[in-house]
C-alpha positions in Angstrom: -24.9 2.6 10.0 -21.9 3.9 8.3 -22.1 7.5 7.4 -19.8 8.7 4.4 -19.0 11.9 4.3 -17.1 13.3 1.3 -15.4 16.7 2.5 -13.2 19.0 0.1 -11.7 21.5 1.4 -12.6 24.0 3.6 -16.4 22.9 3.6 -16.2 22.8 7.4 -14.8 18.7 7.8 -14.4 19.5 11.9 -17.2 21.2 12.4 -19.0 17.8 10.8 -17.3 15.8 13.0 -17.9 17.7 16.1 -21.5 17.7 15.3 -22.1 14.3 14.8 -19.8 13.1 17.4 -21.7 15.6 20.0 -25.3 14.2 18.4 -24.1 10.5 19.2 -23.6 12.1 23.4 -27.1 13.6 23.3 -29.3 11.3 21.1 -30.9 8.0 22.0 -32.7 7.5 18.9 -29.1 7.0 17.5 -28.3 4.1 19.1 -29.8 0.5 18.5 -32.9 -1.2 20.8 -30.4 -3.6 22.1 -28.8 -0.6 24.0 -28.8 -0.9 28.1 -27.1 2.7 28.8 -26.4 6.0 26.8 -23.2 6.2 25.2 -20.7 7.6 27.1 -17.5 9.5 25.6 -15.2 6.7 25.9 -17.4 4.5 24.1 -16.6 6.8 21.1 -13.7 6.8 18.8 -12.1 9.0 16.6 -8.7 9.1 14.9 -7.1 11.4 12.7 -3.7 11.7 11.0 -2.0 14.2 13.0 -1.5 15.6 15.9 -3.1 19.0 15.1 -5.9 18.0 14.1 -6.5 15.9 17.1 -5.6 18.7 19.3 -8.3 21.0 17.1 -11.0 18.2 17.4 -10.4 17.8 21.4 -11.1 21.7 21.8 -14.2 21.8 19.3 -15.6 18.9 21.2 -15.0 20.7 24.8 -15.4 23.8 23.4 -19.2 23.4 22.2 -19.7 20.9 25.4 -19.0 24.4 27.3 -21.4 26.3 25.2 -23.9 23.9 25.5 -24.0 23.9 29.4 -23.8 27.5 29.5 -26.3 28.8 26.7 -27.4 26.0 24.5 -29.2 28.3 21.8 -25.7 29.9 21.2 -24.6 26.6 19.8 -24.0 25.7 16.2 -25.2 22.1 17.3 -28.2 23.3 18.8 -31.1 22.1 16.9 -29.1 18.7 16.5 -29.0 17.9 20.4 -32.8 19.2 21.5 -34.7 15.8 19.8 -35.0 13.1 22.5 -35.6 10.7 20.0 -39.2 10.0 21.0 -40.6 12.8 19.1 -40.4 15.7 21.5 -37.2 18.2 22.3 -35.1 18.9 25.2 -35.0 21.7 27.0 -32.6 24.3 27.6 -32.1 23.1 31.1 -31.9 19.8 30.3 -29.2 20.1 27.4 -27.6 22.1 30.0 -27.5 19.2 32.7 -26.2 16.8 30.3 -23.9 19.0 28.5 -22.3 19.6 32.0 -22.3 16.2 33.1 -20.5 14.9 29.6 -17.9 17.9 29.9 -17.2 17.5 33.7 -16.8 13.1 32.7 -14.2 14.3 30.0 -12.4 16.5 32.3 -12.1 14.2 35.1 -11.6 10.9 32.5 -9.3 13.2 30.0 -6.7 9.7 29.4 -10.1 8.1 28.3 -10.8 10.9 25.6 -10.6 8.9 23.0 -9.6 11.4 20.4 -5.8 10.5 18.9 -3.8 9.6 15.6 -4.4 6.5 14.3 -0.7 5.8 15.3 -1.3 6.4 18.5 -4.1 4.1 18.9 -2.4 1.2 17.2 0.7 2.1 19.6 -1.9 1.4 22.3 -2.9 -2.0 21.0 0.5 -3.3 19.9 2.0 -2.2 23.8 -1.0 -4.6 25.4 0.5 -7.3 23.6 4.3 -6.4 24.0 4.9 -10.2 26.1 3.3 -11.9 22.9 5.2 -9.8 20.0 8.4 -10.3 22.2 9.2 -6.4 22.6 10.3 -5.0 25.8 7.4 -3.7 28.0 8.9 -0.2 28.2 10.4 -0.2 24.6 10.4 3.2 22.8 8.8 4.0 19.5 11.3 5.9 16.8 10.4 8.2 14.5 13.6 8.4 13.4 13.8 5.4 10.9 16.7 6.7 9.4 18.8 7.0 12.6 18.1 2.8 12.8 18.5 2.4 9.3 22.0 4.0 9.7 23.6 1.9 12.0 21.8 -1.6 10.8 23.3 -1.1 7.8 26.8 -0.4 9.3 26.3 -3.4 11.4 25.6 -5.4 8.3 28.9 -4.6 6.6 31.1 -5.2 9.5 29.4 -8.7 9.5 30.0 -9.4 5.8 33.6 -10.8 7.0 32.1 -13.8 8.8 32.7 -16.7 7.7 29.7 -17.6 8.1 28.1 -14.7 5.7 30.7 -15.5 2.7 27.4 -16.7 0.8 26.1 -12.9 1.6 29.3 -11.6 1.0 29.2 -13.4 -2.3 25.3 -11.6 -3.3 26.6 -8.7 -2.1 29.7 -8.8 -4.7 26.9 -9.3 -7.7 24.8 -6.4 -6.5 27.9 -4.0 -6.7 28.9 -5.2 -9.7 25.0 -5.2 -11.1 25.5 -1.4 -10.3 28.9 -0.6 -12.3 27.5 -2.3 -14.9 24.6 0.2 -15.0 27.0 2.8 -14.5 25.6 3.6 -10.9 29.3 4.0 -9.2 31.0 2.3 -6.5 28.4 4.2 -3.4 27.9 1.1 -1.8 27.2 2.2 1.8 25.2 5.3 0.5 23.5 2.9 -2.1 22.0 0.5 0.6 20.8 3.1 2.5 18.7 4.9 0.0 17.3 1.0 -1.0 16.5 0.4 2.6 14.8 3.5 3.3 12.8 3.7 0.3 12.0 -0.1 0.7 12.2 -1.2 4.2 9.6 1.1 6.1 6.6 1.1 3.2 3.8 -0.6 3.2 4.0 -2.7 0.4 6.9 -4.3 1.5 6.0 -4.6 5.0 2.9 -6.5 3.8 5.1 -9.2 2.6 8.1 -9.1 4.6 7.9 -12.7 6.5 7.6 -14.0 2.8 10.4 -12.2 1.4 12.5 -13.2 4.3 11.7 -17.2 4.0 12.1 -16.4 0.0 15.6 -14.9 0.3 17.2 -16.6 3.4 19.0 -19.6 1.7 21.3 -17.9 -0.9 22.2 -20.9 -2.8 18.8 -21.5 -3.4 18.2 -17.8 -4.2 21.0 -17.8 -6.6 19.9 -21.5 -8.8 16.5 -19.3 -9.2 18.7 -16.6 -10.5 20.2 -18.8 -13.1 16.9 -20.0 -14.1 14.8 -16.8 -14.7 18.3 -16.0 -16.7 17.8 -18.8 -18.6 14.0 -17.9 -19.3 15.5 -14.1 -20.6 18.2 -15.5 -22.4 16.1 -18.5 -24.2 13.5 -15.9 -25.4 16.1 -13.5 -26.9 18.0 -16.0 -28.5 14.5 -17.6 -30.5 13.0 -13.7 -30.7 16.4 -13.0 -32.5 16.5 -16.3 -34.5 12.8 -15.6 -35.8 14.0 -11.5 -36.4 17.2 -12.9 -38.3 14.9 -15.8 -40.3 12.6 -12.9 -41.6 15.0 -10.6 -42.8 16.3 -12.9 -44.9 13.1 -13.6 -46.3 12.5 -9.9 -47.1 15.7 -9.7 -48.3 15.7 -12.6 -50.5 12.2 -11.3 -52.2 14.2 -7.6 -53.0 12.7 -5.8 -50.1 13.4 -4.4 -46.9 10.9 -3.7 -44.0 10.8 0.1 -44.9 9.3 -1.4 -48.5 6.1 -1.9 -46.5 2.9 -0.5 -45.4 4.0 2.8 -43.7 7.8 2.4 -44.6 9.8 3.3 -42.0 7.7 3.1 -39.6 5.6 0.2 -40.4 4.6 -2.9 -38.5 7.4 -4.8 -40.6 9.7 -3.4 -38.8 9.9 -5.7 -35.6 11.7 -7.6 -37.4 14.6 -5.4 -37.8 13.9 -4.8 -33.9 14.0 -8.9 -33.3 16.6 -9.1 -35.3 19.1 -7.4 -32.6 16.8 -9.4 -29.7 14.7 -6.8 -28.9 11.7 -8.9 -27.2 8.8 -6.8 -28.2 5.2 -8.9 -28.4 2.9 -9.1 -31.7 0.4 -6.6 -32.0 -3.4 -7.5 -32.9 -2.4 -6.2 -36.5 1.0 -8.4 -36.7 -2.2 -11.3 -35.4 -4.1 -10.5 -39.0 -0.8 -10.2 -41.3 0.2 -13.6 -40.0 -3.2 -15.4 -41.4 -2.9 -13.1 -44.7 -0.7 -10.8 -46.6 -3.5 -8.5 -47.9 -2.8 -5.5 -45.0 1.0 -5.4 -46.0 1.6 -3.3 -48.7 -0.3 -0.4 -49.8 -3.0 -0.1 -52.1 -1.1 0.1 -55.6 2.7 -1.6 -54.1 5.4 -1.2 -56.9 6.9 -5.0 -55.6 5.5 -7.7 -53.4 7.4 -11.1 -51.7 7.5 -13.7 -53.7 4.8 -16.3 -52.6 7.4 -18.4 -50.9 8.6 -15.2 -49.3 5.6 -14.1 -48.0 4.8 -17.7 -46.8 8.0 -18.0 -44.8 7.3 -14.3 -43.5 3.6 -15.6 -42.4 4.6 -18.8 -40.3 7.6 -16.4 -38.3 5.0 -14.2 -37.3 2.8 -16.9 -36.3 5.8 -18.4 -34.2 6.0 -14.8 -32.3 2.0 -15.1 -31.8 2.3 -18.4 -30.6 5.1 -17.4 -28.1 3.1 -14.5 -27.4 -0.1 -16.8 -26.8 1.7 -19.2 -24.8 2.7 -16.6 -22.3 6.2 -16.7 -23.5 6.9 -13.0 -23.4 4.5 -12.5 -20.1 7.6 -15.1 -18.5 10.1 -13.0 -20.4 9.4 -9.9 -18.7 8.0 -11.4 -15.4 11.8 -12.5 -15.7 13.7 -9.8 -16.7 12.0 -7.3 -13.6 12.9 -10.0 -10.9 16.4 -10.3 -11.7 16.6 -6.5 -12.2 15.5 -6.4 -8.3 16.3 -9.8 -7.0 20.2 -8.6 -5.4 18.4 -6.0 -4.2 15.7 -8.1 -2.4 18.0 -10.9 -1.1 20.1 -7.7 0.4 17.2 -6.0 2.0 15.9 -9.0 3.6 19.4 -9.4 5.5 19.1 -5.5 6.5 15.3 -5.7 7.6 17.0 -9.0 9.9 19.4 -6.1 11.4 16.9 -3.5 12.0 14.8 -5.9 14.2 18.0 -7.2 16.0 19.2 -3.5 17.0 16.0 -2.1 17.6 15.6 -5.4 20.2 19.0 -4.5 21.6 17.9 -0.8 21.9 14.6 -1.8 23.5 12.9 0.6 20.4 10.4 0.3 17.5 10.1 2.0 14.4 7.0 3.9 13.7 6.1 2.3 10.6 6.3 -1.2 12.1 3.2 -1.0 14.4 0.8 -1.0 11.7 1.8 -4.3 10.5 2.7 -5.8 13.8 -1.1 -5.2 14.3 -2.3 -6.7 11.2 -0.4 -10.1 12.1 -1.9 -10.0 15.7 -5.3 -9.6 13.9 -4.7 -12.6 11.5 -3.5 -14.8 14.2 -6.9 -14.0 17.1 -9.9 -13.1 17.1 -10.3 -9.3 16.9 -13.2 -9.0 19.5 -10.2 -10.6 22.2 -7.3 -8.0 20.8 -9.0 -5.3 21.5 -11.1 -5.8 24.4 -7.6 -6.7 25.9 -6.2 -3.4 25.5 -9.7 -2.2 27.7 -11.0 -1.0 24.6 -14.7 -1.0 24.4 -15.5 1.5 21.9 -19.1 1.1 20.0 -18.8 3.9 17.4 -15.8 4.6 14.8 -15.0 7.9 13.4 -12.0 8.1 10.9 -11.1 11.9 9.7 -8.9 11.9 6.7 -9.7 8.4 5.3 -7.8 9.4 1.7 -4.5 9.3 3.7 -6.0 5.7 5.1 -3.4 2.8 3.5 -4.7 -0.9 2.6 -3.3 -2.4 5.7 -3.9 0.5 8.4 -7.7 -0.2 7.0 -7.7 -3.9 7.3 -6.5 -3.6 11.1 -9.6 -1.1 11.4 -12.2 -2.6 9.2 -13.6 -5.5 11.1 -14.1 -3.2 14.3 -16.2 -1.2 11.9 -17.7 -4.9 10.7 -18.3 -5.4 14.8 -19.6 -2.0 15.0 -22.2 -2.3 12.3 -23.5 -5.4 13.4 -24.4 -4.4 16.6 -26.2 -1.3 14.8 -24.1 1.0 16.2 -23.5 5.1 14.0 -20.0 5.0 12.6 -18.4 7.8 10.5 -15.9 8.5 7.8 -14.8 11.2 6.4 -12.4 12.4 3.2 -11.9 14.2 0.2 -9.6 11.6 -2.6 -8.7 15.0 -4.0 -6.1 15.9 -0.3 -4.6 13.0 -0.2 -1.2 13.6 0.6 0.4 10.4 1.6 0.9 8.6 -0.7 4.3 8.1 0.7 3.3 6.3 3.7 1.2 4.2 1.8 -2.2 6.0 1.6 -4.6 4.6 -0.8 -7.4 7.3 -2.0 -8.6 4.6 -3.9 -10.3 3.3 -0.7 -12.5 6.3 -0.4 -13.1 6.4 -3.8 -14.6 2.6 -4.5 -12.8 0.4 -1.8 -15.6 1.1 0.8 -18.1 -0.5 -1.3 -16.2 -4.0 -1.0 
């Protein structure tokens, strides 16, 4: 079963969890009929986002475990660990015995508490397969991405004067002169590092890193696709313009302008003055209607109206624009113009990502934000069961505290444990409020808790 549990703030979220994970300890009637023991702690799971509220959750646990064993009716989780599960209660001595013999197991067993950051547990996984993801078996995780993102990038500049990089060399030319002509400056050292660290270590480009790579790693290639999205921009504006230029000459020949229409100066006529200097702005649904009829143009009583040949000539430009518009024309336009507003930038960072991997595999390290999709890739390529039975995990239940702060990929790596879990009948828990999330600049995506979960 997967319990939801939707916690604002300060309506006692740890005290929840301690609860239920205590009640999973004490209560057979939680587990499934194909059960052969109890569950034991270790069996148990439950990751948070940092490393207070781990520590908090580890002394609550112990902390009532105590309490229990000592004087079970001084417990906040007393009437929750007396049912045996066969209809009758447990008693005081008995809760005391197994409270005891749980808390002295934990103490003796405290490496197998299996209480931590969801970091930390994907650390654990990602170091059992170290040989495989070819990392050195006592590499060292940073948290300092911007100490590595420093001294890749330096590395990458000293290496523009290869021969061998004149075609990078060569991109990296058009990306500082992209950023003069928007009047950015000549920062180029201090420009690639704020791309790379705004880029490099989030999720969403992480996610498609390999692709970008294989995408951007011939730059001849990279720069023919340049010229043809160029073309693309440049064909649109020039027939946007040509249609803008046609119907102001229409207008004009009739004695009007576009302010001579419905709403004057600030009527629907007045793309065309907008065309006209190749603004690439797509027909509205009423720009659709006036170009099957004329009777929305002009107000109700209009001093002067187009000329019939006018007004024809008006109707069959606008019915070019909807036709472009129809035919995806201006959906290509944009798609366009936004790639090669970003594409320097991508072919760049690709290079620099290629530098971060080579120092940290000099410098036997890995960056923190790394493990998550390292982890993903290991999960697409095996079977999960084998990944993380591998690591000597063999946890049946899954508690996740702080699932708004939970990003796309972190919960694909978890969800088909859960998916295993579930199957086997086994209590699994999760618990957030969308309205904490806080970070949404590692990724997060409240949007999971919110509908995602019902996928």
């Amino acid at each position: 079963m997967l319990n939801i549990y939707r916690a604002s703030a300060g309506a006692g979220k740890t005290h929840h969890l301690t609860g239920e994970y205590i009640k999973l300890l004490f209560r057979k009637d939680l587990l499934p009929e194909s059960a052969d023991h109890e569950t034991q702690f270790d069996e148990i799971l439950a990751v948070t986002f940092t490393n207070k509220s781990t520590a908090e959750m580890k002394g609550r646990i112990v902390k009532e475990l105590h309490q229990l064993s000592v004087d079970p009716s001084a417990s906040d989780y007393y009437n929750d660990v007396r049912e045996d599960g066969k209809g009758g209660m447990l008693s005081d001595i008995q809760i005391q015995d197994k409270a005891k013999a749980f808390l002295t197991n934990i103490l003796n067993n405290y490496s197998d508490f299996a209480i931590s950051t969801i970091d930390s547990f994907f650390q654990k996984i990602v170091r059992s397969f170290a040989r495989e993801l070819n990392l050195q078996c006592n590499y060292e995780v940073e948290l300092n991405s911007n100490r590595i993102l420093d001294a890749a990038i330096s590395n990458f500049l000293t290496k523009l004067d290869e021969p061998k990089h004149k075609l990078l060399f060569n991109w990296m030319l058009k990306f500082s002169e992209k950023k003069i002509e928007e009047g950015s400056g000549w920062r180029l050292e201090k420009d690639l590092a704020q791309l790379a660290k705004s880029v490099l270590t989030s999720e969403e480009y992480r996610s498609r890193s390999e692709q970008i790579k294989q995408f951007t790693d011939d730059k001849t290639k990279l720069t023919d696709y340049s010229k043809k999205l160029q073309e693309i921009v440049s064909s649109t504006k020039k027939k946007i313009k040509e249609i803008g230029e046609q119907g102001l000459n229409a207008i004009s020949m009739g004695g009007m302008t576009t302010s001579d229409f419905k709403n004057g100066g600030r009527g629907k006529m007045r793309i065309f003055d907008a065309w006209s200097r190749g603004e690439v702005k797509e027909p509205d649904e009423t720009l659709e209607r006036w170009a099957e009829s004329e009777d929305e143009w002009y107000v109700k009583k209009p001093t002067q109206k187009l000329h019939p040949d006018q007004t024809q000539i008006v109707k069959d430009l606008l019915t070019q624009a909807v036709d472009m518009k129809n035919s995806s024309c201006f959906i290509n336009y944009f798609t366009a113009k936004t790639i090669l507003e970003n594409i320097y930038q991508l072919g760049i960072l690709a290079d620099i990502d290629r530098e971060v991997n080579e120092y940290c595999n000099e410098e036997g390290t890995m960056l923190l934000s790394s493990t998550t999709e390292m982890l993903n890739k290991l999960i697409g390529q095996d079977e999960v069961p084998f990944i993380y039975e591998k690591t000597g995990t063999h946890i049946h239940h899954y508690m996740i505290d702080e699932f708004q702060d939970t990003s796309k990929m972190q919960w694909s790596n978890f969800k088909p444990l859960l998916e295993n879990s579930l199957a086997d009948g086994r209590q699994n828990l999760i618990v957030g409020d969308v309205k904490q999330s806080i970070y949404r600049w590692r990724g997060s995506d409240w949007g999971l808790l919110h509908s995602g979960l019902k996928k």
